[in-house]
C-alpha positions in Angstrom: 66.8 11.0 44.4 67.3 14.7 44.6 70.5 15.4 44.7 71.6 12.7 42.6 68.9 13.9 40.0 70.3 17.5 40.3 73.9 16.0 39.6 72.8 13.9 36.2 71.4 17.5 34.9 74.8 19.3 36.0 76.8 16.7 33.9 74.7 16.8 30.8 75.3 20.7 31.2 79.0 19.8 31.7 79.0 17.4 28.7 77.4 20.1 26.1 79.7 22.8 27.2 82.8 20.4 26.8 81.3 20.2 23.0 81.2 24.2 22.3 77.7 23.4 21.8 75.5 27.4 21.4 73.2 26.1 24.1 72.2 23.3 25.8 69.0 22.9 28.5 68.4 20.3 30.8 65.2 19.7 32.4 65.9 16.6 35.2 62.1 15.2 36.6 61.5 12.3 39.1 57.9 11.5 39.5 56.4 8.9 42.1 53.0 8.3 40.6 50.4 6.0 42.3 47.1 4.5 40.7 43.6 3.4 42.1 41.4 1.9 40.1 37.6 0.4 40.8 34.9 -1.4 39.0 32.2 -2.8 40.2 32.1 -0.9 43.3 35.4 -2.5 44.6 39.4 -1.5 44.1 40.9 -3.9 41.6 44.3 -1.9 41.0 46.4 0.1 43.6 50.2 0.1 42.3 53.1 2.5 42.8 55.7 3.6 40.2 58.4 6.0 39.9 59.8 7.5 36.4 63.3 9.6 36.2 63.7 11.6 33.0 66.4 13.8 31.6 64.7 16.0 28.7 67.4 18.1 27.0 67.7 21.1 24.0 70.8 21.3 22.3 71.3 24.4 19.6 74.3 24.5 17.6 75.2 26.8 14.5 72.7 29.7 15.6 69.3 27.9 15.1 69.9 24.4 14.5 67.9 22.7 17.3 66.6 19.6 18.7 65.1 18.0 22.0 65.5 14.4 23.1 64.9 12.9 26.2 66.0 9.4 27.9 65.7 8.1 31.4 68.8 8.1 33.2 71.2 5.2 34.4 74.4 6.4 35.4 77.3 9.1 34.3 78.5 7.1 31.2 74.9 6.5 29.9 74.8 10.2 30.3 77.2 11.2 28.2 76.7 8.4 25.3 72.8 9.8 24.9 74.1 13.8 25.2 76.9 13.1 22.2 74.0 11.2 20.2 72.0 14.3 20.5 74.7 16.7 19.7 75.6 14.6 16.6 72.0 14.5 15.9 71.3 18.1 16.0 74.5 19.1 14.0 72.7 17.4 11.0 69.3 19.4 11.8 67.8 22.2 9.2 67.9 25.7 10.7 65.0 26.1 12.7 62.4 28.6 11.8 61.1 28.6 15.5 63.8 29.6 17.4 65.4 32.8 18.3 66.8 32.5 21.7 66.3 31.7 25.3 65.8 33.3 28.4 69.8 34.5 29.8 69.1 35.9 33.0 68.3 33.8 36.0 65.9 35.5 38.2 64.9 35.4 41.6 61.6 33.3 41.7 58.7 33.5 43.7 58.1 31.7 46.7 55.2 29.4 46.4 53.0 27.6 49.1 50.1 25.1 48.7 52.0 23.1 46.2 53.0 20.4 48.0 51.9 18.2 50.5 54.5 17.1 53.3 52.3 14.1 54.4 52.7 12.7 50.7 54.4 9.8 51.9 52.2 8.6 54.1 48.9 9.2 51.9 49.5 5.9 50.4 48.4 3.7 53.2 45.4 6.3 53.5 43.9 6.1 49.9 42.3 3.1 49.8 40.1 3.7 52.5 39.1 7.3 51.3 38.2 5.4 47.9 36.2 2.9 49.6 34.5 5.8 51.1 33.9 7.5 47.8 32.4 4.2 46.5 29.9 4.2 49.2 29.1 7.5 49.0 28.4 7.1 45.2 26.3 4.5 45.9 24.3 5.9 49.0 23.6 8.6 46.5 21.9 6.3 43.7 24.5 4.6 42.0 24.4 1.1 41.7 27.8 0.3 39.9 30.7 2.6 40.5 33.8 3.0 38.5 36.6 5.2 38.1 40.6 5.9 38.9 42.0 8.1 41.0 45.8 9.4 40.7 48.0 10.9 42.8 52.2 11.8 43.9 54.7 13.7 44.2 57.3 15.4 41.2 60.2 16.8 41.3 62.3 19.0 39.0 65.7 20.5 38.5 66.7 22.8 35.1 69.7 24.0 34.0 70.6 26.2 31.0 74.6 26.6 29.8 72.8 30.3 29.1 72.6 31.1 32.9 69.2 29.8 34.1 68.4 26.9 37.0 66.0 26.3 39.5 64.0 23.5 40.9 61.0 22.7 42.7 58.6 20.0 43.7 54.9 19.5 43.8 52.2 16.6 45.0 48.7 15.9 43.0 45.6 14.2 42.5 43.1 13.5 40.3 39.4 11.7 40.6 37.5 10.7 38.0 34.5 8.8 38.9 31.4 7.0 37.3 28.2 5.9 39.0 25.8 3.4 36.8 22.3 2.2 36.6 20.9 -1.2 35.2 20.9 0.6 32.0 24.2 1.3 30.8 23.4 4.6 29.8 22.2 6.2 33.3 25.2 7.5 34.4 27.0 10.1 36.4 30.2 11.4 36.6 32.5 13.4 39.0 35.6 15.4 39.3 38.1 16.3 41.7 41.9 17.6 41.7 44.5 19.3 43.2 47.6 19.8 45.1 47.5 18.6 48.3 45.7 14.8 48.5 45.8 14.8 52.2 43.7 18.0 52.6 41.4 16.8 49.8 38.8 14.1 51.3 35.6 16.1 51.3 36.1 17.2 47.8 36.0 13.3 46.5 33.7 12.6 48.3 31.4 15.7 46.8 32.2 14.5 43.7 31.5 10.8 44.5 28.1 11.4 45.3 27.3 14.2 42.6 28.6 10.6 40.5 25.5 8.7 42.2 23.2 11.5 42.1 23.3 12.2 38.1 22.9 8.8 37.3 19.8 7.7 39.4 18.4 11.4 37.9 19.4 10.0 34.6 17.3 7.1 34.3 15.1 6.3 31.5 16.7 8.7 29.6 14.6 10.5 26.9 16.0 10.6 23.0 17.0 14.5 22.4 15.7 16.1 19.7 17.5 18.3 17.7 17.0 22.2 17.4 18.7 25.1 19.1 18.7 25.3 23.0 20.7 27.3 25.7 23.2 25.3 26.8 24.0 25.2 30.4 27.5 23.9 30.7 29.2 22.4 34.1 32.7 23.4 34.4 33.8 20.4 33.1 32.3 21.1 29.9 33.4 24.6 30.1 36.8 23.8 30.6 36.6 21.4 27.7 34.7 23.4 25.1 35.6 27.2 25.8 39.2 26.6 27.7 40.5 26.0 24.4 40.3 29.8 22.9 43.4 30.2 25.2 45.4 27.3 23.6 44.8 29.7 20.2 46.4 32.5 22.2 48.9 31.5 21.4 51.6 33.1 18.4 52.9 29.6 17.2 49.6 28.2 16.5 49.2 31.8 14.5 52.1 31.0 12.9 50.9 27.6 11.9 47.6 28.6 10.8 46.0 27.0 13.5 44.5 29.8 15.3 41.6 31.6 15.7 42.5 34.5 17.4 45.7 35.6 15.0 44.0 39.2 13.8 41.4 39.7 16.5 44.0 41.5 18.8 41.9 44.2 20.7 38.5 43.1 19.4 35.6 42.1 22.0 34.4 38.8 21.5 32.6 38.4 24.8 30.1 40.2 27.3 31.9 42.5 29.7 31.4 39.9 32.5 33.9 37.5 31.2 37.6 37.4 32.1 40.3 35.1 31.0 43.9 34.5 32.4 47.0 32.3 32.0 48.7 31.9 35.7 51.3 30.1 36.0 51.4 30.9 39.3 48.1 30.1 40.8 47.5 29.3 44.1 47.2 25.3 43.8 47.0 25.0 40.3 48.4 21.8 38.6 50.5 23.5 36.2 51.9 26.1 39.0 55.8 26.7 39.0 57.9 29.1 40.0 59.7 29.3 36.5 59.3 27.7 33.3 61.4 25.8 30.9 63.7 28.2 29.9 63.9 29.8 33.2 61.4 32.6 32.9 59.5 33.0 36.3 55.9 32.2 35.4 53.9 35.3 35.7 49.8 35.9 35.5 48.8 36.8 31.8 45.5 38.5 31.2 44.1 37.3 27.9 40.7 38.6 27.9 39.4 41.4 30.5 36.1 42.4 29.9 35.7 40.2 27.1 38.1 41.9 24.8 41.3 39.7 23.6 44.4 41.7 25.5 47.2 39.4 25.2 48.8 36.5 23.9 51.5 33.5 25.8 54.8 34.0 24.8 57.9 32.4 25.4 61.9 34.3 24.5 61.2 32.9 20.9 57.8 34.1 20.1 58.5 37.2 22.2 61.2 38.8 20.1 59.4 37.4 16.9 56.3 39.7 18.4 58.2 42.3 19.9 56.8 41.0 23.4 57.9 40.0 26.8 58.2 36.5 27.2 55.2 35.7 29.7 56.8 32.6 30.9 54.8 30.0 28.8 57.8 28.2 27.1 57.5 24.6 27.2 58.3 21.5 25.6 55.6 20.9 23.2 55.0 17.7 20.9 55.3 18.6 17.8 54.3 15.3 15.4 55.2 11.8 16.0 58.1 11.2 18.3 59.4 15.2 18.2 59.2 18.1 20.1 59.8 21.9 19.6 60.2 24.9 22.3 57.5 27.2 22.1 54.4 28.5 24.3 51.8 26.6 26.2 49.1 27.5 28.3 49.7 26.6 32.4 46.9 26.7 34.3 43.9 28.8 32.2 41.7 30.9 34.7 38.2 32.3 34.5 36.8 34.5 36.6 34.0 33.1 39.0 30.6 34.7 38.1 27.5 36.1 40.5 25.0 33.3 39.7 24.5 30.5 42.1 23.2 27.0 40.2 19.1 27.8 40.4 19.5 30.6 39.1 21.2 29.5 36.1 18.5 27.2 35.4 16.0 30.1 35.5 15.7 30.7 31.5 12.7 31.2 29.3 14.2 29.8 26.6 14.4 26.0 25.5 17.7 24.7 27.6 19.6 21.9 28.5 21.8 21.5 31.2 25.3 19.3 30.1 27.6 17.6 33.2 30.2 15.9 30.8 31.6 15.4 27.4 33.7 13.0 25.3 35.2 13.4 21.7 35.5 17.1 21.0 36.7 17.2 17.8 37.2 20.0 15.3 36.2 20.9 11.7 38.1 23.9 11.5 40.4 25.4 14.5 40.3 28.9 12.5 36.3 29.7 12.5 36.1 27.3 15.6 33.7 24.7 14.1 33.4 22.1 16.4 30.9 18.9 17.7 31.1 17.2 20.7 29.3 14.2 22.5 27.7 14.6 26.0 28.2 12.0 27.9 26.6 10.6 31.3 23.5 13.0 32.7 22.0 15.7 30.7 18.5 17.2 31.3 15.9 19.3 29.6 15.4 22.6 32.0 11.8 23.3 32.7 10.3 26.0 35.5 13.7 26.5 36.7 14.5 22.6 37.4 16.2 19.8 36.1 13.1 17.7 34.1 13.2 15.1 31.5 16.8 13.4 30.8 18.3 13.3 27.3 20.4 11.2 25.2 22.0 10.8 22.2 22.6 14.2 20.8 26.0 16.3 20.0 27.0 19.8 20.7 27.7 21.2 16.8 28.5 25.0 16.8 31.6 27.2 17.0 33.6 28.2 20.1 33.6 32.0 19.2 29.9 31.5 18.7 29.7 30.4 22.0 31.7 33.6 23.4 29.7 35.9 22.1 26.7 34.4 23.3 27.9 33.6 27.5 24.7 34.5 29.0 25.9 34.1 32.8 28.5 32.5 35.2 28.0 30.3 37.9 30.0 31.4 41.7 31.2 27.5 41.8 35.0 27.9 39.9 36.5 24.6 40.1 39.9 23.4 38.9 39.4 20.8 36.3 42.1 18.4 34.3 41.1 15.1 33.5 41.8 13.0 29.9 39.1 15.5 28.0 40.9 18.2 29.7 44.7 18.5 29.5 45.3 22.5 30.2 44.4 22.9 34.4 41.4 25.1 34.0 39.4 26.8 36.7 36.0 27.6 35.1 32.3 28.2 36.8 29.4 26.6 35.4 28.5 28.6 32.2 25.2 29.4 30.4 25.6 29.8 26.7 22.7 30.9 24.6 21.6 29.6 21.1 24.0 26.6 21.0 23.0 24.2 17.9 22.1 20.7 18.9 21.9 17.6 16.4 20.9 13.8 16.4 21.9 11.3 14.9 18.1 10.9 13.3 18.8 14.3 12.1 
C-alpha cells in the first residue's frame, strides 16, 4: 500500500492548503504487525494484522493547534475527517507550546540495517524458531515456558504544507520470555530485539535459555532483608531505572515541572566513565529514522559525556524557546487522555559500553545483589527522582565473587540521581532493550550501583 498511502497524505496536504490553513502535517504509517504467543511450553497464538493511520497537525491563527488521527478509507473519508479537524482547531486556545516547525527539507541520511528484505517470508519461519526457543528454555532448567514474541514491517510517508517530506520503512522484533519452576516464584526472564528478525535466531535463543537458566538458579528463593546493598543491575533494569534521566532532558518536561534536570545544565552528576546519548540514527535501533516528525533529520545528541549534563532534546518549538538547534526529537507525544501535543521525545537512548566483563562485576566487598528484571517503577517525585520498584523473576545475594543465595520479595527505594552519582562500574555486554517496562529503545551494559536502599514489605 505504498503508493496509495503516500497519495492519502498528499490529499490531506491538498485539503488543508485548499482551507488557507498556517500549517498542516501529515504523518501516513502502515504497519503489518505479527504475534506469537506461548504458555505452557506450546504456541497458542500466531495471528497477523495490518493497521493504516493518517496522524495530522493543523495550526491556524499563529498558534492555535491540534493533532488528530483516523485510519483511512478512501478520498472522501479523507476530506470529511481533515474539515473536522480544521473546524476543531479553529475553536482551540492559543497554544503555549508551539512556535513553529521545521521549513527546510533536507537531504537525509542514508540508512542500512533497518530493514529486513526477507520480512515476508519470516512468517512461515517463526514458529519453528519459537519452538526452538521453548526447548532451549527448557533444556536450560525451565520447566514451564511463557512469553510473546513480535515482529513486522512499518512504513511511513510525511508531509508538511511548510516544505518537509520524506519516507521510509523498517522491520522489528521483540522477545520477551519467561521460564518457571513448580513454585511460581522461581523464574527467569529474557530479552531480545531488533531490526532484522531473520538475522536474529541466536540472539532468542541466548535469551531463551538465560529464561531457563535464572529460574532453576532461583529456586527456593530466600526472603530479602532489607538494608543497603550494591546493586548490580542487568541492562534491563538499567534501561528501566537509569534510562529515564534522559526522558527529563528534556525542556518540555522543564517547562511542566516535571524534570530533574531543568537547572543542572553543566553540572557533573556522574563518574567520568559514564556517557549518555540520544541517536536517532543508530545503527539498528528501534527508534532509528532518517528524519523526524517535523522533518528534521535525526542527528546524535550527547547528553552526558564524562558524566556532566551537556545537552538537552529539542524539537523547532523548544529550540527557539531555548535559543537551540532543533536536535531532531519532535514527535507526537500523548499529552492526557485522548490528546496529543508536538514536542521532544527521546529515540533511541545510548550508553556507552563499559571495560568490565560480568565476574568482575560481581567482585565487590560490599553487601550486593545482583537484579535481572523489574516490574512497577513508579515515582514519588520526578523532580528529586524518588522512586521504588519491584524486582521481579531471579535475583541473588553476591558472595566470593558468585551468584549465592536467591532473594525475594524486596523493592528498589532510592532516587535515580542517587544512583548516578554512585555508578560504580559498566559491564562490555550493551544490549538494546524495549519491552512493556521499557518504552524508550535503550542500549545499556549491565551496571553496578553502590549504596542502593533496599526495603521489605516486613519492614
Amino acid at each position: 500500500m505504498d503508493d496509495e498511502l503516500q497519495s492519502f497524505v498528499d490529499y490531506a496536504i491538498s485539503i488543508g492548503q485548499k482551507q488557507n490553513v498556517d500549517l498542516i502535517l501529515v504523518l501516513g504509517s502502515q504497519s503489518v504487525n505479527n504475534q506469537i504467543r506461548f504458555s505452557q511450553n506450546k504456541i497458542d497464538i500466531n495471528k497477523e494484522w495490518q493497521s493504516d493511520l493518517i496522524e495530522l497537525m493543523v495550526v491556524v491563527e499563529g498558534n492555535q493547534v491540534s493533532i488528530g488521527s483516523f485510519s483511512p478509507r478512501d478520498e472522501a473519508y479523507i476530506k470529511e475527517r481533515v474539515l473536522a479537524q480544521i473546524k476543531f482547531t479553529q475553536n482551540m486556545t492559543p497554544s503555549p507550546f508551539f512556535m513553529g516547525v521545521e521549513s527546510i527539507k533536507h537531504e537525509t541520511a542514508s540508512l542500512s540495517g533497518q530493514f529486513d528484505p526477507q520480512i515476508e517470508d519470516y512468517r512461515e519461519k517463526a514458529p519453528q524458531v519459537i519452538n526452538t526457543c521453548i526447548d532451549e528454555a527448557i533444556n536450560t532448567g525451565g520447566k514451564r515456558i511463557a512469553g510473546s514474541f513480535l515482529f513486522g514491517k512499518n512504513s511511513y510517508y510525511l508531509s508538511s504544507s511548510a516544505g518537509p517530506s520524506g519516507s521510509f520503512k523498517k522491520t522489528f522484533y521483540n522477545l520477551t520470555i519467561r521460564a518457571f519452576q513448580d513454585e511460581l516464584d522461581a523464574s527467569g526472564q529474557g530479552l531480545a530485539c531488533g531490526c532484522i528478525p531473520n538475522e536474529a535466531e541466536s540472539k532468542l535463543v541466548t535469551a531463551a535459555g538465560k529464561a531457563g537458566r535464572f529460574s532453576k538458579m532461583h529456586s527456593n528463593a530466600q526472603q530479602a532483608e532489607a538494608g543497603n546493598y550494591d546493586i548490580i543491575m542487568s541492562p534491563a533494569v538499567a534501561a528501566n531505572v537509569l534510562g529515564t534521566i534522559v526522558t527529563d532532558a528534556n525542556p518540555l518536561m522543564i517547562m511542566m515541572g516535571r524534570s530533574s534536570l531543568g537547572d543542572k545544565m553543566g553540572e557533573k552528576l556522574a563518574p567520568d566513565f559514564v556517557n549518555i546519548e540520544d541517536n536517532g540514527l543508530q545503527p539498528g535501533g528501534l527508534a532509528t529514522s532518517p528524519i523526524d516528525i517535523e522533518g528534521t533529520p535525526r542527528s546524535n545528541t550527547s547528553i552526558f559525556s564524562e558524566g556532566i549534563l551537556k545537552s538537552y532534546i529539542h524539537n523547532t518549538t523548544t529550540g527557539n524557546m531555548f535559543q537551540a538547534e532543533s536536535t531532531g526529537n519532535g514527535a507526537f507525544i500523548n499529552f492526557g487522555m485522548g490528546s496529543k501535543i508536538m514536542a521532544p521525545a527521546p529515540s533511541n537512548v545510548i550508553f556507552n559500553n563499559g571495560d568490565h566483563t560480568f565476574d568482575e562485576l560481581l567482585k565487590t566487598s560490599r553487601k550486593t545483589i545482583y537484579v535481572t528484571c523489574n516490574w512497577y517503577t513508579r515515582f514519588t517525585s520526578r523532580i528529586s527522582t524518588e522512586y521504588s520498584t519491584i524486582p521481579r523473576d531471579a535475583a541473588f545475594i553476591v558472595e566470593n565473587g558468585e551468584l549465592s543465595t536467591p532473594i525475594k520479595n524486596f523493592r528498589i527505594s532510592d532516587k535515580i540521581l542517587s544512583h548516578f552519582a554512585n555508578i560504580d562500574a559498566m559491564g562490555n555486554d550493551r544490549v538494546q532493550v524495549k519491552w512493556w517496562e521499557v518504552q524508550v529503545p535503550t542500549w545499556v551494559p549491565t551496571i553496578r550501583v553502590k549504596d542502593c536502599r533496599v526495603t521489605t514489605a516486613t519492614q
